[in-house]
Backbone bond lengths (Angstrom), bond angles and torsions (degrees), N, CA, C in turn:
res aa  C-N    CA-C-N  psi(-1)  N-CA   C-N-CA  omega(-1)  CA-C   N-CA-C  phi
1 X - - - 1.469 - - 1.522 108.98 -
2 X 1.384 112.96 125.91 1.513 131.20 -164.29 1.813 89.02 -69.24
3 X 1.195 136.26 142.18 1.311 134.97 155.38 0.992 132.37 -76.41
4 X 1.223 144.46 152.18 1.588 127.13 -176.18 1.805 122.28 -92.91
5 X 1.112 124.91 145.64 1.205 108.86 -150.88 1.641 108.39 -87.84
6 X 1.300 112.86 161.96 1.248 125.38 -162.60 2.157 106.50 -52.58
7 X 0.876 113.02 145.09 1.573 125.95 170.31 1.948 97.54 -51.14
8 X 1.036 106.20 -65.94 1.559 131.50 -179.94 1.113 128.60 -35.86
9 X 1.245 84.85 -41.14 1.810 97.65 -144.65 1.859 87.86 -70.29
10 X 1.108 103.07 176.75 1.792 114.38 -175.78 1.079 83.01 -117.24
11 X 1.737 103.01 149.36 1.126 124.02 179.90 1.903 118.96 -77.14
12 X 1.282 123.63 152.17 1.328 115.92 179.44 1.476 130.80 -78.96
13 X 1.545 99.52 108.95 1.256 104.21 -178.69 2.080 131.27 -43.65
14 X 1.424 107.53 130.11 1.333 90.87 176.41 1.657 131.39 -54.60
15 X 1.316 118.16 147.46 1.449 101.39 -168.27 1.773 91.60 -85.68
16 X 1.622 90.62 146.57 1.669 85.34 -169.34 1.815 109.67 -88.95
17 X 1.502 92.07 176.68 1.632 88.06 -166.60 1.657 95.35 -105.56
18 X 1.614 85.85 140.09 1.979 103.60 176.36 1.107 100.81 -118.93
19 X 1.261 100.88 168.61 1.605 128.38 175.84 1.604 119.50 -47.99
20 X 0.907 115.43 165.83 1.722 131.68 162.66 0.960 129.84 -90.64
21 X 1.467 155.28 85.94 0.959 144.04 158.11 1.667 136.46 -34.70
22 X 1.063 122.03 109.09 1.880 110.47 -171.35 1.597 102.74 -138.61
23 X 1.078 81.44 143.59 1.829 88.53 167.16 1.522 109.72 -76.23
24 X 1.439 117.90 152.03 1.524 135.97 172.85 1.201 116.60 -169.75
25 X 1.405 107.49 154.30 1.592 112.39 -158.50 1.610 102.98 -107.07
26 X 1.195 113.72 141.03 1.557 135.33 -150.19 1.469 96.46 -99.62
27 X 1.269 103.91 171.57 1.746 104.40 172.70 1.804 108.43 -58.65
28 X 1.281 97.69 -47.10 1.315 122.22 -164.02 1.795 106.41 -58.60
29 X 0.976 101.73 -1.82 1.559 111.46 -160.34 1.527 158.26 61.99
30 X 1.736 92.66 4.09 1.367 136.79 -157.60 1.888 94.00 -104.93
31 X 1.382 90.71 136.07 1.451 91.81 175.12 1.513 128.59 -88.31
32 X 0.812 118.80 146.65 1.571 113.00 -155.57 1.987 94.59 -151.35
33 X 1.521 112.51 150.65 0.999 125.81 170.10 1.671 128.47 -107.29
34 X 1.557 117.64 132.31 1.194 129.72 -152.47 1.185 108.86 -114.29
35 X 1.413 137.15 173.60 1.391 130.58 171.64 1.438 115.78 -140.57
36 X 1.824 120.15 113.91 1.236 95.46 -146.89 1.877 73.00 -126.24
37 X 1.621 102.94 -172.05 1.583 94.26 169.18 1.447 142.61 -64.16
38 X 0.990 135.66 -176.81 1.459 111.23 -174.25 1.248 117.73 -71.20
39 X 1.889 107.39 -68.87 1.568 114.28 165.35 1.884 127.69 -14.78
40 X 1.927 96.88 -66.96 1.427 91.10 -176.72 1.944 101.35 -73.30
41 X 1.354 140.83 -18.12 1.235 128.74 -177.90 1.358 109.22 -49.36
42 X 1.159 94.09 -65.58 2.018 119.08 -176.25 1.562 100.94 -55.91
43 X 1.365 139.29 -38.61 1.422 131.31 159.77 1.391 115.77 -43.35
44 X 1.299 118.98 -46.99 1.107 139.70 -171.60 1.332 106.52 -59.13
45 X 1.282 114.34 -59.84 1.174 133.99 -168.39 1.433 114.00 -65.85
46 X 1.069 109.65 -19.31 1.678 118.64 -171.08 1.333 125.15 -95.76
47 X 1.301 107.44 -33.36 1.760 131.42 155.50 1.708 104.77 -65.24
48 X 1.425 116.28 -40.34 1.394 98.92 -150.98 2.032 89.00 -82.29
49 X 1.628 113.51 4.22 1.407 117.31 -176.74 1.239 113.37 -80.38
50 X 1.728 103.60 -41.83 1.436 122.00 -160.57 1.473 96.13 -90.79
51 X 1.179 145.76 -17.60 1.397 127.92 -173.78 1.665 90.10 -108.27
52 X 1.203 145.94 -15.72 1.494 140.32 148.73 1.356 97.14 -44.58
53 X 1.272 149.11 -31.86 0.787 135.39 -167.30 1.520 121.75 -110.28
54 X 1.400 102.39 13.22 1.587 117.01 175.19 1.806 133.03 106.70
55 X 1.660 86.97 -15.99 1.207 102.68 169.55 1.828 117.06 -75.46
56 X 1.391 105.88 129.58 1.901 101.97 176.04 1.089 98.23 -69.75
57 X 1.453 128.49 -96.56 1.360 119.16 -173.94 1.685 89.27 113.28
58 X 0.983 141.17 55.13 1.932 128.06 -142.45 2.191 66.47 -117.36
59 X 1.199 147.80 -63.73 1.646 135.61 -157.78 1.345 88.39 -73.29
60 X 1.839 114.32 -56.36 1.545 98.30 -145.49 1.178 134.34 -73.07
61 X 1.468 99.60 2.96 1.761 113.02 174.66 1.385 105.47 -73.78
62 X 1.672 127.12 -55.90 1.259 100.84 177.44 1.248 130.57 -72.16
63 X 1.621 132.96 -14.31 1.442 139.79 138.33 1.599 109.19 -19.88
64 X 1.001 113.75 -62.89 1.962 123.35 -168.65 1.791 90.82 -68.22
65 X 1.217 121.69 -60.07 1.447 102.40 176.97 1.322 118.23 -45.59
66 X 1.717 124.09 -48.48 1.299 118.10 -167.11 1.867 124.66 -56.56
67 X 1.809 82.21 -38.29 1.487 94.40 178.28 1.223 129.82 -81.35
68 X 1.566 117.07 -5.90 1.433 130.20 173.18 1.501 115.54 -85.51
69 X 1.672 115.94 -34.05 1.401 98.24 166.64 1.862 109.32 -91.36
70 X 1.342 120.54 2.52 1.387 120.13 152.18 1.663 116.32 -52.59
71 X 1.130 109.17 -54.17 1.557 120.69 177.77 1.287 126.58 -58.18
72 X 1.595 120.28 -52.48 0.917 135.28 134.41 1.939 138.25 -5.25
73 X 1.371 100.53 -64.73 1.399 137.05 -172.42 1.797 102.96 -77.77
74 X 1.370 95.81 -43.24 1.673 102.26 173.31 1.713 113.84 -75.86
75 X 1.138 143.38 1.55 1.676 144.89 -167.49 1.162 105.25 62.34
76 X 1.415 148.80 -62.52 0.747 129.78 168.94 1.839 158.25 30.71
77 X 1.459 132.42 60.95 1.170 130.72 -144.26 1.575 110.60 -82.28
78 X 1.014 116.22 -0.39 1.611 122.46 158.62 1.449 125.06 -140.76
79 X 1.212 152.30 -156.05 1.153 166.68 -119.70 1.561 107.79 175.81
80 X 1.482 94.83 108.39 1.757 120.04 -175.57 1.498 97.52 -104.49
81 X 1.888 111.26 146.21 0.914 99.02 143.31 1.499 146.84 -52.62
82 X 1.841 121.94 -36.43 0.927 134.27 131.26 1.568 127.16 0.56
83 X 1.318 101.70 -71.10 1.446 115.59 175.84 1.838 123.91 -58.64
84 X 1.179 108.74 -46.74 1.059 141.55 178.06 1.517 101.60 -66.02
85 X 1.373 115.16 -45.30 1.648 101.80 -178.95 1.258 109.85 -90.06
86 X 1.610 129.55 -10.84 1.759 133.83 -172.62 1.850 79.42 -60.22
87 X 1.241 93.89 -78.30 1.675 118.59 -174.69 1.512 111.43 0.67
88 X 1.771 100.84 -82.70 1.151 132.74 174.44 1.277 109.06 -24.77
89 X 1.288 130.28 -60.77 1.356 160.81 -142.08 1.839 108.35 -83.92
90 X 1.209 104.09 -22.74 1.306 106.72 -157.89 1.364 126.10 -68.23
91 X 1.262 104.55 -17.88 1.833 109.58 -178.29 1.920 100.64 -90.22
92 X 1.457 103.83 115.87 0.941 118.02 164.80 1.701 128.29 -8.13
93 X 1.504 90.49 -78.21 1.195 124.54 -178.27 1.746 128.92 -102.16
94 X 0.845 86.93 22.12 1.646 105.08 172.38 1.377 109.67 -51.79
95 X 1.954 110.43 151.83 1.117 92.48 161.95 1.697 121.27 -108.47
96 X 0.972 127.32 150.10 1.722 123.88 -169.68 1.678 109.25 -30.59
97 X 1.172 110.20 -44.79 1.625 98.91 162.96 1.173 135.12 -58.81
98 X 1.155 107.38 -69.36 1.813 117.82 160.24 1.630 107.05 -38.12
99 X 1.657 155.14 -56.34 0.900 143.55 166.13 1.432 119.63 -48.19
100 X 1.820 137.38 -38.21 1.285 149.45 145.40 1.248 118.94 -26.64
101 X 1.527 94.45 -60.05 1.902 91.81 158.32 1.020 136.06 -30.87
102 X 1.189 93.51 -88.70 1.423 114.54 160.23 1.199 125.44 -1.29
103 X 1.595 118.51 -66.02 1.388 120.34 -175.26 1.783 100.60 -85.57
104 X 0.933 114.32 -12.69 1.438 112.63 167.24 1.475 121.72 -61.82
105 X 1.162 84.08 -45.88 1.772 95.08 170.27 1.671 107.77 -44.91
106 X 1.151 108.66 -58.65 1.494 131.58 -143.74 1.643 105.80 -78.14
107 X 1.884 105.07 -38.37 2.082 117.78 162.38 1.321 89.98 -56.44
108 X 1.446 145.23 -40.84 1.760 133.84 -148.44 1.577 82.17 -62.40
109 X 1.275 98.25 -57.40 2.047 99.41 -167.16 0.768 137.35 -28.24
110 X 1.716 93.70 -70.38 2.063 133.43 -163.63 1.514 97.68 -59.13
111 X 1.812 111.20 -53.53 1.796 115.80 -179.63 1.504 92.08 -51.64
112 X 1.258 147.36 -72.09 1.108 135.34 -130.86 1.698 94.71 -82.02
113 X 1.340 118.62 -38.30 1.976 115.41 -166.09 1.679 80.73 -75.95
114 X 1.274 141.57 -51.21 1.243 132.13 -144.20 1.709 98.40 -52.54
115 X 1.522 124.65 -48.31 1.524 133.90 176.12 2.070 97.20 -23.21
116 X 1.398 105.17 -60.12 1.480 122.41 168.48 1.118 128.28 -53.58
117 X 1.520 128.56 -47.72 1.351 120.06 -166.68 1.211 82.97 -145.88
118 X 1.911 121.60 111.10 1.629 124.37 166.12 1.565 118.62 -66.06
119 X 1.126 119.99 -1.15 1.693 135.09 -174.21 1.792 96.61 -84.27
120 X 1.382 126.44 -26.20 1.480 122.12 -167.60 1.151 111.15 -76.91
121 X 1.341 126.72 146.07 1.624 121.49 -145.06 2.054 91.71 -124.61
122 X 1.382 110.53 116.77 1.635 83.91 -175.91 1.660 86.16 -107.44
123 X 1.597 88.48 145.65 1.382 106.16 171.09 1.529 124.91 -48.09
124 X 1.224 103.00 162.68 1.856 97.61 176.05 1.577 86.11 -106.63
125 X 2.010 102.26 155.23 1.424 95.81 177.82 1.473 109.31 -80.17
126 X 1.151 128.22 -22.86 1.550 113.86 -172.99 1.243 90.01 -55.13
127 X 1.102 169.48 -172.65 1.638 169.33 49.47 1.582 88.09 -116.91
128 X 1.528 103.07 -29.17 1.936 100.51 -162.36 1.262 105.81 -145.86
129 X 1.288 141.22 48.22 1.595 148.47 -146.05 1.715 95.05 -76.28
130 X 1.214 113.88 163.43 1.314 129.36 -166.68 1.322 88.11 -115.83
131 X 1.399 109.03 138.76 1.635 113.86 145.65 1.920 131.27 -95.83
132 X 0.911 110.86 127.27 1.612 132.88 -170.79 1.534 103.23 -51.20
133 X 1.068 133.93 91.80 1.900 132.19 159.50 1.083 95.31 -160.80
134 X 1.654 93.96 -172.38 1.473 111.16 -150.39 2.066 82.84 -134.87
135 X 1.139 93.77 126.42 2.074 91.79 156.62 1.481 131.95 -39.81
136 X 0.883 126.41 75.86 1.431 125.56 143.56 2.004 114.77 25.93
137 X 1.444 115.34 56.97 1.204 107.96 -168.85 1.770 116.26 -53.25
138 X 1.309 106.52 170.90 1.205 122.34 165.00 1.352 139.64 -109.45
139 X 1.318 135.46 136.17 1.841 102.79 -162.12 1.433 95.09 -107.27
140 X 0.944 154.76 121.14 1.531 145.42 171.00 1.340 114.37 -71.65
141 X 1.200 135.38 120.86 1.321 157.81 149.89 1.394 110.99 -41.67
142 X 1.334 142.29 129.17 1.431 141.02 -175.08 1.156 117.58 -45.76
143 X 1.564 111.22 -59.14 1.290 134.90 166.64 1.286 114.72 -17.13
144 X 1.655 120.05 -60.83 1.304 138.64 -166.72 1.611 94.04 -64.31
145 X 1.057 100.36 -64.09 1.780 116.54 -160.50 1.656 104.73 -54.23
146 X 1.277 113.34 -4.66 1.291 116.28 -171.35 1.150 112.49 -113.84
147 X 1.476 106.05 -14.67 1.944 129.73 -163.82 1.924 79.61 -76.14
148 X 1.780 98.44 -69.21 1.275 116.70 -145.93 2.324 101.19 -59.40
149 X 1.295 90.11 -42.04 1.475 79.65 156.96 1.427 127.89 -87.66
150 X 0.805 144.20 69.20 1.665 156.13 133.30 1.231 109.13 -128.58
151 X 1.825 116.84 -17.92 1.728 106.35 169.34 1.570 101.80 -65.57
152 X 1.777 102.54 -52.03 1.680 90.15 -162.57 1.659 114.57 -71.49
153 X 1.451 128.88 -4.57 1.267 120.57 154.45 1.424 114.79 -42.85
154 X 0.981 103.30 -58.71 1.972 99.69 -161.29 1.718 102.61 -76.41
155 X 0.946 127.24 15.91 1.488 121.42 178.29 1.933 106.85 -86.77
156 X 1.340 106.64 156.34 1.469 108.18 -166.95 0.944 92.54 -138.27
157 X 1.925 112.84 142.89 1.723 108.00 20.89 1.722 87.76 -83.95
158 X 1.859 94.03 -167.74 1.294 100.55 -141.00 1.614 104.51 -81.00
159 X 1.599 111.92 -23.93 1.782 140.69 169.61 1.516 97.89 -33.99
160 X 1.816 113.03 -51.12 1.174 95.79 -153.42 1.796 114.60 -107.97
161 X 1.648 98.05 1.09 1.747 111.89 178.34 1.980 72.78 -65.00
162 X 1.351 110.57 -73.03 1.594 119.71 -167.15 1.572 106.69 -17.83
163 X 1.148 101.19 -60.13 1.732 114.34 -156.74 1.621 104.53 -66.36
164 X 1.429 109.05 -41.34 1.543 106.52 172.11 1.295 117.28 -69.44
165 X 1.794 123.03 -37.96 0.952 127.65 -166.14 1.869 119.24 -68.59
166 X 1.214 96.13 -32.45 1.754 112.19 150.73 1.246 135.65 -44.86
167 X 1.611 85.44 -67.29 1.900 100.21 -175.07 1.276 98.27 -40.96
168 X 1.438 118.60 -74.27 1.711 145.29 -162.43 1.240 99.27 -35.93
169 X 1.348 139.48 -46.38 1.479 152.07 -161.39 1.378 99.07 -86.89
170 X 1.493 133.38 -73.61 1.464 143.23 151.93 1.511 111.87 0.88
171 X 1.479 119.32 -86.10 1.139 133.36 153.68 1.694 114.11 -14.99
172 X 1.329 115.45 -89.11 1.274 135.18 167.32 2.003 115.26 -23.06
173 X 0.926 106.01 -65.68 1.354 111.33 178.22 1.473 117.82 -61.59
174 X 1.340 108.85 -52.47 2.057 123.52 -161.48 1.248 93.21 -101.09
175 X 1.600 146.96 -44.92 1.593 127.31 -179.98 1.511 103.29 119.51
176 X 1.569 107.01 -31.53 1.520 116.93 -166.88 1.748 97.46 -34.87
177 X 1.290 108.87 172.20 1.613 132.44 -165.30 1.632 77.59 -108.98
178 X 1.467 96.06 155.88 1.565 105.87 173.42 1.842 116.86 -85.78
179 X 1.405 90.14 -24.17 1.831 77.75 150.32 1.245 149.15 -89.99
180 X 1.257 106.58 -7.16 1.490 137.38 152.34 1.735 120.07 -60.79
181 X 1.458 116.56 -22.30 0.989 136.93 177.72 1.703 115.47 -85.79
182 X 1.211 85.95 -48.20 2.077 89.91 -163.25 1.570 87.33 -97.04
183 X 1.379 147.23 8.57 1.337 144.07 167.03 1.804 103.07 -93.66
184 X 1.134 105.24 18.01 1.856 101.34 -162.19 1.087 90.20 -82.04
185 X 1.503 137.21 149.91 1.283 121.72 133.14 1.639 142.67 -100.53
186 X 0.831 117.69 -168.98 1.896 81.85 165.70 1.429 139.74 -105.29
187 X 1.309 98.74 10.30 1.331 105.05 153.97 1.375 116.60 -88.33
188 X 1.362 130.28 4.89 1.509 131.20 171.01 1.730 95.51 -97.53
189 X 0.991 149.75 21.90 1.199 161.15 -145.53 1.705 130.61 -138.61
190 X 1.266 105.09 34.60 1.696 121.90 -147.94 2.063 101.84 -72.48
191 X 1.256 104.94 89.01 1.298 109.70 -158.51 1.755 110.63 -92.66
192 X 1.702 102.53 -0.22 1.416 133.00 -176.92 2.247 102.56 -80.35
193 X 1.293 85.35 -45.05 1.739 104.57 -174.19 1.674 108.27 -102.92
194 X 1.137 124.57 -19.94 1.285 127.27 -169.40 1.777 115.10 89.37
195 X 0.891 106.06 13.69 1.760 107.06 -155.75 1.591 108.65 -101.01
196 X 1.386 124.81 139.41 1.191 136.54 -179.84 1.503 100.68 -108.77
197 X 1.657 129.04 137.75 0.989 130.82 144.07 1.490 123.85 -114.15
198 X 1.125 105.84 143.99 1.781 110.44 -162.20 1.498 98.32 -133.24
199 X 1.355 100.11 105.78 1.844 114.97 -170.88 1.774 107.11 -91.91
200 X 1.593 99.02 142.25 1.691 83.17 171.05 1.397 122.84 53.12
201 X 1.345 108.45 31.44 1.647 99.61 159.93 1.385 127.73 -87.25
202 X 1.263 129.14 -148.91 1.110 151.23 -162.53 1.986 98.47 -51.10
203 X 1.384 123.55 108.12 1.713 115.53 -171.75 1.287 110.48 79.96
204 X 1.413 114.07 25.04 1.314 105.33 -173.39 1.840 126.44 63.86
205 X 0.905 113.85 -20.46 1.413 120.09 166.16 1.342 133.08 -45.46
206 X 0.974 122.66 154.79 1.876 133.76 -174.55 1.320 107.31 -135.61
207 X 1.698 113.46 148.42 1.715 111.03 179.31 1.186 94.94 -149.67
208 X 1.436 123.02 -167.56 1.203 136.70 153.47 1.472 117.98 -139.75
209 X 1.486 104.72 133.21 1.684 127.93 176.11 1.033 103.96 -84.91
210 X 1.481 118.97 124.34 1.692 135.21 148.69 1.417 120.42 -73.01
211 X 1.347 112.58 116.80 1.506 111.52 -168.29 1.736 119.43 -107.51
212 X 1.219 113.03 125.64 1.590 108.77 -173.43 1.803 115.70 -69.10
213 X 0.955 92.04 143.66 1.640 109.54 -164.21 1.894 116.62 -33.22
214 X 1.593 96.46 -34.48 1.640 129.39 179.10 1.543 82.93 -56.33
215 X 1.561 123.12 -72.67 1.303 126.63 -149.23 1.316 109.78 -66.31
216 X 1.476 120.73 -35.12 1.697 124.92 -168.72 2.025 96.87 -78.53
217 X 1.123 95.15 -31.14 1.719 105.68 -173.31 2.224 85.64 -67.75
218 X 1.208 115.12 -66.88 1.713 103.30 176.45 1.478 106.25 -36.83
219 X 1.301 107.42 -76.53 1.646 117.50 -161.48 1.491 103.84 -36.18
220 X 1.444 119.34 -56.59 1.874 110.00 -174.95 1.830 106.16 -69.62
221 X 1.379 122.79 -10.83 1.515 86.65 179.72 1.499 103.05 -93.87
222 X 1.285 109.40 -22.95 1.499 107.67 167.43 1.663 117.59 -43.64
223 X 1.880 108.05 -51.77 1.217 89.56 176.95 1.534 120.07 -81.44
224 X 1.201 126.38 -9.75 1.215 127.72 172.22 1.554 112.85 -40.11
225 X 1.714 104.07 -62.64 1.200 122.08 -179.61 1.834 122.28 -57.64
226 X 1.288 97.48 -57.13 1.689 111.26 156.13 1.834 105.16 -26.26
227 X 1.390 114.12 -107.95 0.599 113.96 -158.48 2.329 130.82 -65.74
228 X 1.785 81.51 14.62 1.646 98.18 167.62 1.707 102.03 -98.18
229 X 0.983 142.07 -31.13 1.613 150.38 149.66 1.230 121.33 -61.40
230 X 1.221 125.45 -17.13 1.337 124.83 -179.93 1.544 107.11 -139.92
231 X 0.976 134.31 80.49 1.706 132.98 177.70 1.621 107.02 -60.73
232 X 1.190 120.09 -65.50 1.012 122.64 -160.89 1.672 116.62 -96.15
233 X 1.723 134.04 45.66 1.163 112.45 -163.51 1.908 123.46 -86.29
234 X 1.231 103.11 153.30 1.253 106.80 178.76 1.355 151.81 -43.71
235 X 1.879 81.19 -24.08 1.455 106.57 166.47 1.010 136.58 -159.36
236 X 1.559 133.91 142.32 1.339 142.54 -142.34 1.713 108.19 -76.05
237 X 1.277 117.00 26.12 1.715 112.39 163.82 1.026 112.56 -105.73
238 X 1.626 97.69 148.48 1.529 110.01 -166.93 1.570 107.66 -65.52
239 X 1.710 122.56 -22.72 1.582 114.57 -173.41 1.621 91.85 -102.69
240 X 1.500 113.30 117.65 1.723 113.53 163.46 1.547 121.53 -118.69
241 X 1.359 98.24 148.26 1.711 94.39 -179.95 1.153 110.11 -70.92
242 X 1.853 135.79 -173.21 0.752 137.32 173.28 1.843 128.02 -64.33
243 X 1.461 96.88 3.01 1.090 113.87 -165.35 1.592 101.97 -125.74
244 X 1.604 103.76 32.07 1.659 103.88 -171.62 1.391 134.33 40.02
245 X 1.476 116.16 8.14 1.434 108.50 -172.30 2.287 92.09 -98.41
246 X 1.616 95.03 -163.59 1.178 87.72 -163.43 2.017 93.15 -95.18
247 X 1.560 81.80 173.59 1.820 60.60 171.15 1.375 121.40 -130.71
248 X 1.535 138.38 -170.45 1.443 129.85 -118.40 1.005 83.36 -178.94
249 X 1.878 110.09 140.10 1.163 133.83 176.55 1.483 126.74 -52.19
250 X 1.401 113.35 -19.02 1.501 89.46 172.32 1.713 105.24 -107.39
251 X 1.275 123.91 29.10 1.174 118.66 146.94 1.332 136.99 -116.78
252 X 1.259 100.03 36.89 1.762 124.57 -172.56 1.195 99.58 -137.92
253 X 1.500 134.84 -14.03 1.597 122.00 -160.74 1.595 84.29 -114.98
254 X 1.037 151.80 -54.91 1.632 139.78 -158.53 1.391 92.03 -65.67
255 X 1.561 128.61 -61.88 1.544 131.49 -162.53 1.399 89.58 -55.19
256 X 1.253 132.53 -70.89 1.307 121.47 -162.94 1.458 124.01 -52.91
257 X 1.607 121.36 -30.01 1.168 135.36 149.08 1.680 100.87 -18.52
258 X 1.484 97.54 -98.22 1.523 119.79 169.08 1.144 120.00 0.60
259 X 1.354 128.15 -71.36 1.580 151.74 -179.48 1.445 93.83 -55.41
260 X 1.213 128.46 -67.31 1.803 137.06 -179.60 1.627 110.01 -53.49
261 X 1.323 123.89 -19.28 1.333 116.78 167.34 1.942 107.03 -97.44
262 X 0.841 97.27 -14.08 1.560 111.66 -166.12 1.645 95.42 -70.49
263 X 1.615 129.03 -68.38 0.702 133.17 168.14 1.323 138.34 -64.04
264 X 1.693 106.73 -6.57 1.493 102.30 171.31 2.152 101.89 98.38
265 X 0.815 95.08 27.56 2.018 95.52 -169.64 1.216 86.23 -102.73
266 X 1.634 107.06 137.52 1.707 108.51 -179.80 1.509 88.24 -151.80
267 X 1.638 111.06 143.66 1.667 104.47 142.77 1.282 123.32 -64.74
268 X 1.361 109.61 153.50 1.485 124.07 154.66 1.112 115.45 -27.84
269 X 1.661 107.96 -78.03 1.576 108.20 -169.65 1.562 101.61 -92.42
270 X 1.588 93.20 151.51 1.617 108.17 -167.73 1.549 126.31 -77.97
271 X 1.770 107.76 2.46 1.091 127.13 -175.68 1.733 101.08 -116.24
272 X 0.960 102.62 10.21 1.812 111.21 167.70 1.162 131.04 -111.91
273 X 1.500 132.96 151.62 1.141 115.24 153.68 1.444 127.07 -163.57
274 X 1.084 105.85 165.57 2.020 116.54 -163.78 1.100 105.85 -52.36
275 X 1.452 106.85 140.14 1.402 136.02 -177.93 1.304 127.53 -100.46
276 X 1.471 142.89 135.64 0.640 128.24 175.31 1.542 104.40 -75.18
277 X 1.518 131.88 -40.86 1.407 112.90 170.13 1.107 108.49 -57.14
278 X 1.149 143.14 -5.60 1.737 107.94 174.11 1.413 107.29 -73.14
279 X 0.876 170.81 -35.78 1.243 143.13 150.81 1.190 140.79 -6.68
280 X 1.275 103.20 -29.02 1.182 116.13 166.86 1.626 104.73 -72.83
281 X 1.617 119.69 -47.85 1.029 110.52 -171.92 1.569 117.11 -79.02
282 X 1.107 107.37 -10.71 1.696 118.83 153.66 1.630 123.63 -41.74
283 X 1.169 85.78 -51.15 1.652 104.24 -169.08 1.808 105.23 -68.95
284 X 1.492 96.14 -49.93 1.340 106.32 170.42 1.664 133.90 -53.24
285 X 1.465 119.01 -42.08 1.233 144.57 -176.97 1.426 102.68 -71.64
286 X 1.476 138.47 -40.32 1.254 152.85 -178.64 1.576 97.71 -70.65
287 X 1.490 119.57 -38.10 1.486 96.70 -164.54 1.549 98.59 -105.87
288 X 1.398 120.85 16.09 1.028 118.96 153.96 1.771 139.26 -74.28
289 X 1.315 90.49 -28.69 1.425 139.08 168.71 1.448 107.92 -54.90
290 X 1.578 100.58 -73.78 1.583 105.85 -179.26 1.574 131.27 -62.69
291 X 1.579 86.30 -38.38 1.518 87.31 -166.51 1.851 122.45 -76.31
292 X 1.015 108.53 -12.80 1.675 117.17 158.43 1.446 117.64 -41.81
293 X 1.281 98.24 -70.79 1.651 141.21 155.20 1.593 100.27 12.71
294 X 2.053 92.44 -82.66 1.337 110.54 -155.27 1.558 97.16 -93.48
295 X 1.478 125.94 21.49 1.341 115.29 160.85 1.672 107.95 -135.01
């Protein structure tokens, strides 16, 4: 028989909340330990578990940032389903997938903090179910592909008309995925042999692209030009913004938008729209075409 507790006694203080400890890499290159808040530590900590374990995770990391200083920002000392679905919820105009995500992102977490705090409530996914298809591809016509590069030439400054005016062509010719593209560096970039290497793609896999003489003849004046506009950049990929760093999907998908209204490129259906991967499926559809052909 449990006893009842003393009249007296003081009640038990909450144990208070500390920092996180995590490793991160310094300018210096040396690893060194930081102390950040708990919430974003343990975010931290939970991605850096799940992609040890094979998962990329390349959106849902910045998702887990967004929603940790969401959590944060609300007082809040745990994680509600409630909470979790305000969150979720927040882009206007989302589409039901992209919001599904979302909270998908957010179960990766809650399962992993819940081990920590049994009070954390992880969502169920029906709250936001995904529907199963595939996008509505696009086939690009040469014409187009040729329109849309001479738009992104003339864009300024001149580094970055260049830098689009490449990619777009890059893409176009070899098939590569556009994250396969802006992950290049330039030592994966063998412009001596013609050869592309593409590390860690899609399954974890690696290959190599054979590049036609036209394309290696683009790629060096690009870098010619690159690296006469940019002396000093920040980082070792061959595609840099104007600001030398590497670049990132949401600064390739609005501009390219741009260029696709610029020139007049529309889907068919009015609830669709052009991709920058289709190009890839451009590239693909053509050599479907041909290769019958020549046998």
């Amino acid at each position: 028989m449990v006893g009842k507790p003393r009249p007296d006694s003081a009640p038990a203080t909450p144990r208070p909340r500390v920092g996180v400890r995590i490793a991160c890499q310094r300018g210096s290159g040396s690893d060194a330990l930081i102390r950040v808040p708990p919430s974003r530590g343990l975010s931290i900590c939970s991605w850096q578990v799940r992609r040890a374990l094979g998962f990329k995770l390349v959106g849902e990391a910045q998702l887990l940032r967004e929603f940790v200083a969401f959590a944060e920002a609300s007082g809040q000392r745990t994680i509600t389903t409630s909470l979790a679905l305000q969150w979720a919820r927040l882009p206007p105009s989302a589409t039901p997938n992209y919001l599904s995500r979302r909270l998908r992102a957010v179960r990766g977490f809650v399962r992993y903090l819940k081990a920590l705090d049994p009070a954390c409530e992880v969502p169920p996914p029906e709250l936001l179910p995904a529907s199963k298809y595939r996008p509505a591809r696009y086939v690009y016509r040469d014409e187009e592909i040729v329109a849309v590069m001479v738009a992104a030439r003339q864009l300024r400054p001149p580094l970055r008309g260049a830098t689009f005016h490449t990619l777009i062509g890059l893409l176009a010719c070899t098939g590569l995925r556009i994250g396969e593209a802006i992950k290049l560096d330039r030592d994966d970039v063998d412009l001596t042999h013609g050869l592309l290497t593409v590390r860690d793609s899609k399954f974890g896999k690696s290959r190599e692209v054979l590049l036609h003489p036209s394309t290696v003849r683009a790629l060096k004046e690009y870098a010619e030009l690159r690296d006469r506009l940019c002396r000093h950049p920040k980082d070792r990929s061959f595609f840099i913004t104007t600001r030398g760093t590497r670049l990132c999907h949401p600064t390739i998908y609005a501009p390219f938008r741009a260029l696709l209204d610029q020139v007049g490129i529309k889907h068919p259906s009015p609830q669709r729209h052009v991709r920058i991967h289709d190009l890839r499926i451009a590239l693909l559809s053509r050599r479907c075409w041909v290769v019958p052909r020549r046998w």
